[in-house]
mmCIF file of the C-alpha atoms, coordinates in Angstrom:
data_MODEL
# 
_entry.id   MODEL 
# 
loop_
_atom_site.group_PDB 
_atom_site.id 
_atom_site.type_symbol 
_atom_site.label_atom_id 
_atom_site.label_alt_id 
_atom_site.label_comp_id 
_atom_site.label_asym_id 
_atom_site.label_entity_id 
_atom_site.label_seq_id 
_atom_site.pdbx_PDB_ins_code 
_atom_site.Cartn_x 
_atom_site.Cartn_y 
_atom_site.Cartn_z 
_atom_site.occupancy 
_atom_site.B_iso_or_equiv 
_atom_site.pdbx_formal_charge 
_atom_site.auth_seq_id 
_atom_site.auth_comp_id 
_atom_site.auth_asym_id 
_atom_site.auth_atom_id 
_atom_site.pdbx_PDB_model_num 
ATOM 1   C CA . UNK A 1 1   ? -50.871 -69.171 83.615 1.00 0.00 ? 1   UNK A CA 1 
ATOM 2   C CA . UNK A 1 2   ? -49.026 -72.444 81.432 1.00 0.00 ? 2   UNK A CA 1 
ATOM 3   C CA . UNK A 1 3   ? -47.004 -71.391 78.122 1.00 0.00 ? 3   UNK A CA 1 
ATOM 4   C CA . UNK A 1 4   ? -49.537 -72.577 76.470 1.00 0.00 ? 4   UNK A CA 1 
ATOM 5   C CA . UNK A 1 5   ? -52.484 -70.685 77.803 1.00 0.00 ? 5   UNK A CA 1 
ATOM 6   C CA . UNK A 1 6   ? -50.335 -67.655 77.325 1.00 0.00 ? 6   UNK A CA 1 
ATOM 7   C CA . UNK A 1 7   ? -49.771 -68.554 74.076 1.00 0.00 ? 7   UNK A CA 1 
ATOM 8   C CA . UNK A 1 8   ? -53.712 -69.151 73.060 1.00 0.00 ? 8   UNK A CA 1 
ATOM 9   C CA . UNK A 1 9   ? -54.147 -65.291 74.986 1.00 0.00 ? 9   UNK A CA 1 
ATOM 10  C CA . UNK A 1 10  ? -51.402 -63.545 72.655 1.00 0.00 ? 10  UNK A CA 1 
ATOM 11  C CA . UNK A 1 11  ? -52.962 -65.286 69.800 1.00 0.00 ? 11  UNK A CA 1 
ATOM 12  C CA . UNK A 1 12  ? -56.517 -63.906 70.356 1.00 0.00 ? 12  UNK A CA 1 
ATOM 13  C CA . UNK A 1 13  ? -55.485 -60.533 71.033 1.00 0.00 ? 13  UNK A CA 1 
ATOM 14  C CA . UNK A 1 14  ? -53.639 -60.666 68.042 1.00 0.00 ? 14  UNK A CA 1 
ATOM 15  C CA . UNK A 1 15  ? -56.166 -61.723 66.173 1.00 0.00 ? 15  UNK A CA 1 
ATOM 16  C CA . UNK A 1 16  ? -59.306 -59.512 67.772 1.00 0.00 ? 16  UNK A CA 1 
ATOM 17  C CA . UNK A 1 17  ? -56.373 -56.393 66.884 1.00 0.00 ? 17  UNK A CA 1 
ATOM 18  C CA . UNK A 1 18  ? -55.912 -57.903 63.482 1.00 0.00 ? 18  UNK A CA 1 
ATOM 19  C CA . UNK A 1 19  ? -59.325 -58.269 62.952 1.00 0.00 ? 19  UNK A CA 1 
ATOM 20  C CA . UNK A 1 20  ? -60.440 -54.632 63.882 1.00 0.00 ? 20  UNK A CA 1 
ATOM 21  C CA . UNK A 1 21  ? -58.168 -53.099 61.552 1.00 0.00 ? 21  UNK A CA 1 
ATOM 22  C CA . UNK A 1 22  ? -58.895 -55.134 58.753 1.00 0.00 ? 22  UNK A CA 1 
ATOM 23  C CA . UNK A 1 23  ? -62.558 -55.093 58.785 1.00 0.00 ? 23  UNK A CA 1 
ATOM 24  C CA . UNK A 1 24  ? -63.267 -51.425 58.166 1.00 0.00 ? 24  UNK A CA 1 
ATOM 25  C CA . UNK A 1 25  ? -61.349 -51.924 55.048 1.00 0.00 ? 25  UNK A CA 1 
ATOM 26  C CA . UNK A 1 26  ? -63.699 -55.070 54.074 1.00 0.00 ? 26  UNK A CA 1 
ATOM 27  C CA . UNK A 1 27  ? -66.778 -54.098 55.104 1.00 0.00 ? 27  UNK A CA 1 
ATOM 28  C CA . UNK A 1 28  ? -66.552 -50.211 53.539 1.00 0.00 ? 28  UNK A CA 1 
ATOM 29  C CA . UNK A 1 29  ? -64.896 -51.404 50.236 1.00 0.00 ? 29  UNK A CA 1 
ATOM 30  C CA . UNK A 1 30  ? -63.946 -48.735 47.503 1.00 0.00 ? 30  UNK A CA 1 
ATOM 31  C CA . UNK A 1 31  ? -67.008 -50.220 45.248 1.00 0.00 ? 31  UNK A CA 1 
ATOM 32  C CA . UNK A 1 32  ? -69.636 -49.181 47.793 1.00 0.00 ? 32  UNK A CA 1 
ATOM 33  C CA . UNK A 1 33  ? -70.015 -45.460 49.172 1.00 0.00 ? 33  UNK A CA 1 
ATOM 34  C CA . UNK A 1 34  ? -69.826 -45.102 52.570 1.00 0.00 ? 34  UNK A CA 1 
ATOM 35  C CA . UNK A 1 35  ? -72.382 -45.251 54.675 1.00 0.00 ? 35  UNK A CA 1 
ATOM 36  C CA . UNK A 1 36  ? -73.612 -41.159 55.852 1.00 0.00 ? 36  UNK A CA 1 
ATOM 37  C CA . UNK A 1 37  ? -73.610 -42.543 59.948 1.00 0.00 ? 37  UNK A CA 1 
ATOM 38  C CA . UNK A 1 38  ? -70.254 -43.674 59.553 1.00 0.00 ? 38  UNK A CA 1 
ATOM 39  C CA . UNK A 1 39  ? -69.357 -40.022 57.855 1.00 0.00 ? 39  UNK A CA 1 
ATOM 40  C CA . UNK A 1 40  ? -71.266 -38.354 60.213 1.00 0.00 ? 40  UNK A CA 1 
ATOM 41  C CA . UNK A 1 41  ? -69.187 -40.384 63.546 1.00 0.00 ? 41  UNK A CA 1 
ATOM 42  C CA . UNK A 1 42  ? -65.789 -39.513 61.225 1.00 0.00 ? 42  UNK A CA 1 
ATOM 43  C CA . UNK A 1 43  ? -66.992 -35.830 61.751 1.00 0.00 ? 43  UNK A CA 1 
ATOM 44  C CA . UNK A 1 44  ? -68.078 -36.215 65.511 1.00 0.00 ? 44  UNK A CA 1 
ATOM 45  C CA . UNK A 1 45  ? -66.448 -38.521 67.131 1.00 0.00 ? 45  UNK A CA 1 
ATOM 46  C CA . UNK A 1 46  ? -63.109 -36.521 67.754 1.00 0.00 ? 46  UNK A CA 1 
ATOM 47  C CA . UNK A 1 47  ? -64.414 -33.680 68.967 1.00 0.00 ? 47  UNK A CA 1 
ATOM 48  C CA . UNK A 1 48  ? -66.257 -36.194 71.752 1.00 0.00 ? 48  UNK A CA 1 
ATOM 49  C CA . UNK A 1 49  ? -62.821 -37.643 72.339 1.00 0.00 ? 49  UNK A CA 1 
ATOM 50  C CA . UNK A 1 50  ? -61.191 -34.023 72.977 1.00 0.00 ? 50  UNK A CA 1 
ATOM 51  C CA . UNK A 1 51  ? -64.109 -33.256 75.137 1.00 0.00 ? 51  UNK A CA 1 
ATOM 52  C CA . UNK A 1 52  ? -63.936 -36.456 76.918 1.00 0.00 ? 52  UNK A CA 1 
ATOM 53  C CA . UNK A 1 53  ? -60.400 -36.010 77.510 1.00 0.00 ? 53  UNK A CA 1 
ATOM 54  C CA . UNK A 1 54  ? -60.250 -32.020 78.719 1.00 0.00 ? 54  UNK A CA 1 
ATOM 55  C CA . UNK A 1 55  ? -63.254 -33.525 81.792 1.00 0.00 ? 55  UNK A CA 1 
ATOM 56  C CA . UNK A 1 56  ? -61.111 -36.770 82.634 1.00 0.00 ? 56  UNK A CA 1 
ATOM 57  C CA . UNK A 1 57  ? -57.820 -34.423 83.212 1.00 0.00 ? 57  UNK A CA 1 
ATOM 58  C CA . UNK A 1 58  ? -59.558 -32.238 85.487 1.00 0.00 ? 58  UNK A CA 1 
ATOM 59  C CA . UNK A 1 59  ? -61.620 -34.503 87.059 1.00 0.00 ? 59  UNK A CA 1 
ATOM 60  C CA . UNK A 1 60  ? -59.314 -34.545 90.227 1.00 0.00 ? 60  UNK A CA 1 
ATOM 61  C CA . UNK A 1 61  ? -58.199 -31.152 90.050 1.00 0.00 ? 61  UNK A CA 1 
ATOM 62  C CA . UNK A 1 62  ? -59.148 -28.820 93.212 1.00 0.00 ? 62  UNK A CA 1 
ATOM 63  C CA . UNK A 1 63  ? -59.479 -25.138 92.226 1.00 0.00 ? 63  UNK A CA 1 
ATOM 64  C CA . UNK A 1 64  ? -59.519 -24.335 96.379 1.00 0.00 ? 64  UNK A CA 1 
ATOM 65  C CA . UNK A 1 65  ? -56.153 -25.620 96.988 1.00 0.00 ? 65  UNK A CA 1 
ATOM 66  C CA . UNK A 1 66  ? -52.676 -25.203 96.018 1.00 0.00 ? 66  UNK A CA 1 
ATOM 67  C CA . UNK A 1 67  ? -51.987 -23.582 92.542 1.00 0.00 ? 67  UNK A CA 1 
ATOM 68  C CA . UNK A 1 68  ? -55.728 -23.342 92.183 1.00 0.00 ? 68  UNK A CA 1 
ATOM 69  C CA . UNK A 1 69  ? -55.604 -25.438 88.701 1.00 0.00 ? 69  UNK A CA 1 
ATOM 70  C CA . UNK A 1 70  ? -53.625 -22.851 86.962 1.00 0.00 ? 70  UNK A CA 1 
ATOM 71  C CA . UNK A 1 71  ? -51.437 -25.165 85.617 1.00 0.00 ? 71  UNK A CA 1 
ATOM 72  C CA . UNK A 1 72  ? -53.870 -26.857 84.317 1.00 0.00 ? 72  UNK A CA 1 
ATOM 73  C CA . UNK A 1 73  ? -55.986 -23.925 83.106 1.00 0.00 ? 73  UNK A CA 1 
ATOM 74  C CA . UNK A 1 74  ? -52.739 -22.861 81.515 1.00 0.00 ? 74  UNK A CA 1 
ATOM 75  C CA . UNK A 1 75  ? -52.111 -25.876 79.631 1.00 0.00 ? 75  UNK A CA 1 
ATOM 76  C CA . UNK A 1 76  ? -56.171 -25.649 78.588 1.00 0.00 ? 76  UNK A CA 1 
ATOM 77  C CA . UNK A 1 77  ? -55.311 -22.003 77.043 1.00 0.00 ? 77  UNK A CA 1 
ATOM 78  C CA . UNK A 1 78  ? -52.447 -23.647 75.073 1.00 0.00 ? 78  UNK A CA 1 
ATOM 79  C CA . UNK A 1 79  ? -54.176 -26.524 73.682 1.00 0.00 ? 79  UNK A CA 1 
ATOM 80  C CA . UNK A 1 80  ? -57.283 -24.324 72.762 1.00 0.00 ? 80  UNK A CA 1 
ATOM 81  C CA . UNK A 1 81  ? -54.512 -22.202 70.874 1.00 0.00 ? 81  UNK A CA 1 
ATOM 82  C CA . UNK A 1 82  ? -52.684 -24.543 68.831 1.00 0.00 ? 82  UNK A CA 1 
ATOM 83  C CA . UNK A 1 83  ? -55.714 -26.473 67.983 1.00 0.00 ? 83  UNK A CA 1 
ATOM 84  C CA . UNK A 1 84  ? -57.368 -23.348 66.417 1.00 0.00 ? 84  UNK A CA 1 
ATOM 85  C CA . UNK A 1 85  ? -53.766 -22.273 64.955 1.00 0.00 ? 85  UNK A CA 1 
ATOM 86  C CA . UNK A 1 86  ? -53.062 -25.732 62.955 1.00 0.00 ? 86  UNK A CA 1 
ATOM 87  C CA . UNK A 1 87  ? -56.534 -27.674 63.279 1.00 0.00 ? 87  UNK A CA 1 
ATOM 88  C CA . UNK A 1 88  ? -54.066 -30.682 64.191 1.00 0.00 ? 88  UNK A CA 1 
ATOM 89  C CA . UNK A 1 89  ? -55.478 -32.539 67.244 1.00 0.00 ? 89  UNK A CA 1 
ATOM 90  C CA . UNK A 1 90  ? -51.900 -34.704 67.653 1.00 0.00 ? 90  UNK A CA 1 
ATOM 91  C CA . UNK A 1 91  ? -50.240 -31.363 68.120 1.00 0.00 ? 91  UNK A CA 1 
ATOM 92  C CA . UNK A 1 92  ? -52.301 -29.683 69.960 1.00 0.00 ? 92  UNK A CA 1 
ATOM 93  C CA . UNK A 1 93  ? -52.587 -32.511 72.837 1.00 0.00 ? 93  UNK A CA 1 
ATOM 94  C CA . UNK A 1 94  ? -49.449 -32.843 72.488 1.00 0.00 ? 94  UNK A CA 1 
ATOM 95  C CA . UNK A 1 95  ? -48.320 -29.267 73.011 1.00 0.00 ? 95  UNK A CA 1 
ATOM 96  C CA . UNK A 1 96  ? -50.807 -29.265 75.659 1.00 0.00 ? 96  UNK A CA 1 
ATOM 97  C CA . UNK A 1 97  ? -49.066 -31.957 77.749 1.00 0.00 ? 97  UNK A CA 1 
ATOM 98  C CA . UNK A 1 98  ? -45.872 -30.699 76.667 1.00 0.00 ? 98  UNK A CA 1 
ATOM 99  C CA . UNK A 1 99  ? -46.896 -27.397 78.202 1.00 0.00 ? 99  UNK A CA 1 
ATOM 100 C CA . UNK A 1 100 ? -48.835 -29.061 81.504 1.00 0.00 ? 100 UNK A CA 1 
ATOM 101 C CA . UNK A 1 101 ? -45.664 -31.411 82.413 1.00 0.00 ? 101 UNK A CA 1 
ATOM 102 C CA . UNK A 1 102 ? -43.367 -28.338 82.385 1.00 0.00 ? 102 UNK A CA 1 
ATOM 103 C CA . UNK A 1 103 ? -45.691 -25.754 84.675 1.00 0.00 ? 103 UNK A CA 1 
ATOM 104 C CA . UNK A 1 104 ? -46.182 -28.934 86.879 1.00 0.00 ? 104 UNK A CA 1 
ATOM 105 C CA . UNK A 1 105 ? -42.190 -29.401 87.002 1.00 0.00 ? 105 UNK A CA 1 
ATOM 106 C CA . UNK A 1 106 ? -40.393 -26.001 86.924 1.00 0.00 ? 106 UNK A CA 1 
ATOM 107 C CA . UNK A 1 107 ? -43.131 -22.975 87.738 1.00 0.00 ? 107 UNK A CA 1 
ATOM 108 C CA . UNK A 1 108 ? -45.369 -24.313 89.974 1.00 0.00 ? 108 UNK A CA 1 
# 
């Protein structure tokens, strides 16, 4: 790839990133209510993404072998826990990795 054609890439993605943050914020303008789908995928769509990530992470795992997933199963529990104690999904997949990383590394 040229300087050039690396150039004309960087500018695109900057622009397409540009370009999906701004348009939210031009398209559902203070003067207009928003629109009840959009409310209703601000409700749903992060408790699909939570979902969506607990099946991905234990897509590979074998229950029949080794430590049987309880690592993983662990780190579930604590997720499930500080989610419902703070309601704060940042901390509670955080926590939950935090938690996963050191079963994985020091118990098991």
């Amino acid at each position: 790839m040229t300087l050039t054609q690396q150039a004309i890439t960087i500018a695109i993605c900057a622009l397409g990133t540009m370009a999906t943050r701004f348009l939210p914020f031009l398209i559902f303008s203070g003067k207009r209510p928003t629109p009840p789908f959009v409310q209703y995928l601000g409700r749903a769509l992060p408790a699909a993404i939570f979902g969506m990530l607990v099946i991905y992470c234990l897509k590979d795992v074998n229950f029949l072998a080794g430590s049987y997933g309880l690592p993983e199963l662990i780190a579930i529990g604590v997720t499930v826990a500080l989610h419902r104690w703070k309601g704060q999904m940042l901390l509670s997949i955080a926590g939950g990795t935090v938690c996963y990383m050191l079963l994985v590394q020091l118990a098991f």
